[in-house]
N, C-alpha and C positions, 0 to 999 in steps of 0.2 A: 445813250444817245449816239447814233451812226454819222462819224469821223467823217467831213465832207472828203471827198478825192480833190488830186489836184487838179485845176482849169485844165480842160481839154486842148486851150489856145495854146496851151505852155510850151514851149519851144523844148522838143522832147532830146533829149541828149543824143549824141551823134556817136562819142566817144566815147570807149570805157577802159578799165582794166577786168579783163578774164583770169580765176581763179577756178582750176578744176581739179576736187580731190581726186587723184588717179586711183587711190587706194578702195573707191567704191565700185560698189558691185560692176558698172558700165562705166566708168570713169577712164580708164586707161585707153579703153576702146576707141571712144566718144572724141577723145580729148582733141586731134586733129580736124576732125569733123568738125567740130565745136570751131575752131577756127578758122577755117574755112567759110562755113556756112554764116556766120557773122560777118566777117569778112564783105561777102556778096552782098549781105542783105544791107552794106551800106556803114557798116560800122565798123569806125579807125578803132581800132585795139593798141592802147598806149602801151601794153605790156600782157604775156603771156605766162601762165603760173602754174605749171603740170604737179601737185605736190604728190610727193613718194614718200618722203621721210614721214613716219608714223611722227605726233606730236609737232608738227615744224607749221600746220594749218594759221595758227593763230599769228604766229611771226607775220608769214607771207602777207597775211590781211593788214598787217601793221603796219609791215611794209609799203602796201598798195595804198592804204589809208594816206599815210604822209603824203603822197603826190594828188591829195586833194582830185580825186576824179569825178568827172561828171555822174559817172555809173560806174558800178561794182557789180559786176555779172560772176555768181559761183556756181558752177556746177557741183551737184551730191545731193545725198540723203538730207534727210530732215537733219540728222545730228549732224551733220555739214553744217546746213545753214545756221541754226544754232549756234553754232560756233561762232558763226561771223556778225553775227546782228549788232553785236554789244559794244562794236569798231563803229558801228556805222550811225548810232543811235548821235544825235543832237550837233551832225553833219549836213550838209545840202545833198553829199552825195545819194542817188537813187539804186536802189536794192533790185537788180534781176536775178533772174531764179533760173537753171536748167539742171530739170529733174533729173537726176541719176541714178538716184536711189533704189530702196524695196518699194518702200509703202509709198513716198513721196507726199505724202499727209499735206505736206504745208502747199503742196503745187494745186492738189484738187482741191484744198479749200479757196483757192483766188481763182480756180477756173482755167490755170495754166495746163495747154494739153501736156501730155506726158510722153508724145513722140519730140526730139530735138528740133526736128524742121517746126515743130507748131510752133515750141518754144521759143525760137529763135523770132518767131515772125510777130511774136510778143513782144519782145525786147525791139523790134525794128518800127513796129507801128500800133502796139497796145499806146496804154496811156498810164501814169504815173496814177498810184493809187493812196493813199495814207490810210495806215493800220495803225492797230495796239499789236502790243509784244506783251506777253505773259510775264510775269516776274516770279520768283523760285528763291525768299529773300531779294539776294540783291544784285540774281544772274538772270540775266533776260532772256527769252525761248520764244521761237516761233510758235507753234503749232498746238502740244500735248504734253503735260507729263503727267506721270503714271505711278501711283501704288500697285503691289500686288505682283500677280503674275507674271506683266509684262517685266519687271525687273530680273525675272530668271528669263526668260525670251534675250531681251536686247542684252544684258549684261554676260550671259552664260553660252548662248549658241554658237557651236561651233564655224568659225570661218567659213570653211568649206559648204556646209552646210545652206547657208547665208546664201554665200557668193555661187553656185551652183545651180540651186535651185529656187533660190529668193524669197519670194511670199510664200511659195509651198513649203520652204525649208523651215521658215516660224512657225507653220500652221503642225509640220511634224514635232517640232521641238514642245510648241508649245503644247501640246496632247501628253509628251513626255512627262512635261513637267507637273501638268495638272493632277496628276496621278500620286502626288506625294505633297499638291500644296494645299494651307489651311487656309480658313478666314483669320480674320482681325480686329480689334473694337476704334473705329473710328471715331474722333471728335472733333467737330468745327465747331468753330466760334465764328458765329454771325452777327456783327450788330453789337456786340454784347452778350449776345444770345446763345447759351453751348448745346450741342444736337450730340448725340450719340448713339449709334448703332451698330451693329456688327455685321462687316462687309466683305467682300472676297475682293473687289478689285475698285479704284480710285481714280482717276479723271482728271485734271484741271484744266481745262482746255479753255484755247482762244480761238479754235476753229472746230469744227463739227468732226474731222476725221482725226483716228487714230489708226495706226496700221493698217491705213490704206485702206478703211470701211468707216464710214458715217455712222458714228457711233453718239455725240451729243449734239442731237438736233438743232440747239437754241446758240450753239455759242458761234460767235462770228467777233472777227478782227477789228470791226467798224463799229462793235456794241457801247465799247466804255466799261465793261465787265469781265471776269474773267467766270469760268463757270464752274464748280465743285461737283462732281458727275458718282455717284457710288453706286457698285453691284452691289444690294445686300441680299442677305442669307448664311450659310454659311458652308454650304457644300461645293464643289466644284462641278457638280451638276448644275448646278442653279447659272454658276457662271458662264460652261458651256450652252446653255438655253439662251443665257442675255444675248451673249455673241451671236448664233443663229440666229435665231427674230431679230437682231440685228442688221446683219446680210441679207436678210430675206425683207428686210424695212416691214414685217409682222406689226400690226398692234400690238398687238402684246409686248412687245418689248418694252413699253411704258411701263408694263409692272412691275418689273424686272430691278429698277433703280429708282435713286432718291438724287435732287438735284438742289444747291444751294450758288446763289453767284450777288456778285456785287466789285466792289473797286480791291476792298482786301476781306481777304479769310485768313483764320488763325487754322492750319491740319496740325493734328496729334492721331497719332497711333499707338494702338499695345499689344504686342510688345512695338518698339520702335525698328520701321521699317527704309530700305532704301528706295531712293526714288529714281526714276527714270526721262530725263526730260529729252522729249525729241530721240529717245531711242538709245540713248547713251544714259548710261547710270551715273550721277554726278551730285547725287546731294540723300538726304538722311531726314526723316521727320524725327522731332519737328519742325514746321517752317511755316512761313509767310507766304501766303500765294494773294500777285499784287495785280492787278493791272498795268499798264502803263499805257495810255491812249495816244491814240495818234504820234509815234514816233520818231516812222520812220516812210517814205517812201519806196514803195513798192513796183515795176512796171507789171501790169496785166492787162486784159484782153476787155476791149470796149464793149463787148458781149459777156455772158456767162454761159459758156457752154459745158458744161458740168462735164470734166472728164472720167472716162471709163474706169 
């Protein structure tokens, strides 16, 4: 069931605190701009948070958390925001988002454009939205997490790589990697009910995108569901085909995978694999993939204009 938004009447927050990982890809760059341009469009910034120190992410939100603010504005990647959700869960304060990242997954599933001016013009005069957040056990995630390939992608790619070239630099790595990766025997437990298959790549998602291509059509933040998404076959051809028909929004891509969703799923793998959530490698099947409905406060765009 789709999580009502909040009243458009709502007297939309003025002030926030800015938290921008500098360590992403456009983060360092951005970070001035970023202050700036909020700044104009009307918004007191209580406090300013450029973070450098690898690990120090979570502090700062802890920090910024304690002074109770009206908005929590982060710049970064999906594994940015990730990181911060799980501060802000069962607070009044409201969750804005400027995309920094590669893929930015979580920004085009709410329709946030993905240039800073758009974003910014979101946070100034979009409207507060309520989502679900994925659960991973008993770690909450924006957007995707991922069995399979993409754990040698986000966990293994060289910095430079990344940071240079971005989504070209995954699309290279991960052709790299495909070339020496296997399938796996998947099992979920639905309901009760155990399914097993054998699959090349895995899914959980609370929004449609994963690296930055619309990859599970049905899953959205406002469902009440979280979605179980599986490549099966067992060749790495097969998974290069999903992905294409994918991009290409092909029919066929239907074929390609099997789909399970509800409030909780039991995932098992074999052999036991590492998972990837939001881009960051941070947990091991097996595990719990939960929903969590209506959370958290989101600010987005009174429109949906599907970004590029």
């Amino acid at each position: 069931m789709t999580q009502p938004d909040a009243p458009r009447s709502a007297i939309l927050p003025r002030s926030a605190i800015l938290i921008v990982n500098a360590m992403s890809r456009q983060g360092r760059d951005l970070f001035d701009q970023a202050c700036a341009g909020l700044k104009a469009a009307g918004i007191d910034l209580i406090d300013t948070v450029a973070v450098e120190e690898p690990g120090s992410l979570e502090r700062h939100v802890r920090d910024a958390m304690t002074k109770r603010p009206p908005m929590l504005i982060v710049g970064g990647g999906d594994g940015t925001l990730s990181g911060v959700v799980d501060a802000i869960v069962g607070t009044d304060t409201i969750f804005a988002v400027l995309p920094l990242g590669t893929a930015n997954s979580f920004a085009r599933t709410l329709c946030i454009p993905l240039d800073l001016d758009g974003a910014i013009d979101v946070i100034a005069s979009g409207a507060p939205r309520r989502i679900d957040l994925g659960m991973i056990d008993d770690d909450y995630y924006c957007n995707c997490a991922a069995i399979g390939l993409s754990t040698k992608i986000g966990g293994q790619i060289p910095p430079v790589l990344k940071k240079s070239l971005g989504r070209l630099g995954y699309l290279i790595w991960a052709t790299w990697q495909s070339m020496k990766f296997r399938s796996f025997r998947l099992i979920v437990t639905q309901d009760g009910q155990r399914h097993e298959i054998d699959a090349l790549e895995v899914r959980i998602a609370n929004g449609p995108y994963h690296g930055g291509v619309e990859l599970v059509d049905d899953a959205d933040p406002q469902s009440g569901e979280i979605v179980v998404q599986a490549v099966v076959g067992r060749s790495p051809v097969q998974l290069g085909w999903s992905w294409f028909t994918s991009w290409l929004r092909l029919r066929a891509r239907k074929d390609t995978t099997v789909e399970y969703r509800g409030r909780e799923l039991r995932v098992e793998t074999v052999p036991p694999l590492k998972v990837s959530i939001d881009g960051e490698v941070l947990a091991k099947t097996p595990f719990t993939a939960r929903v969590a409905p209506g959370v958290i406060n989101v600010m987005a765009p009174t429109e949906c204009a599907q970004p590029g």
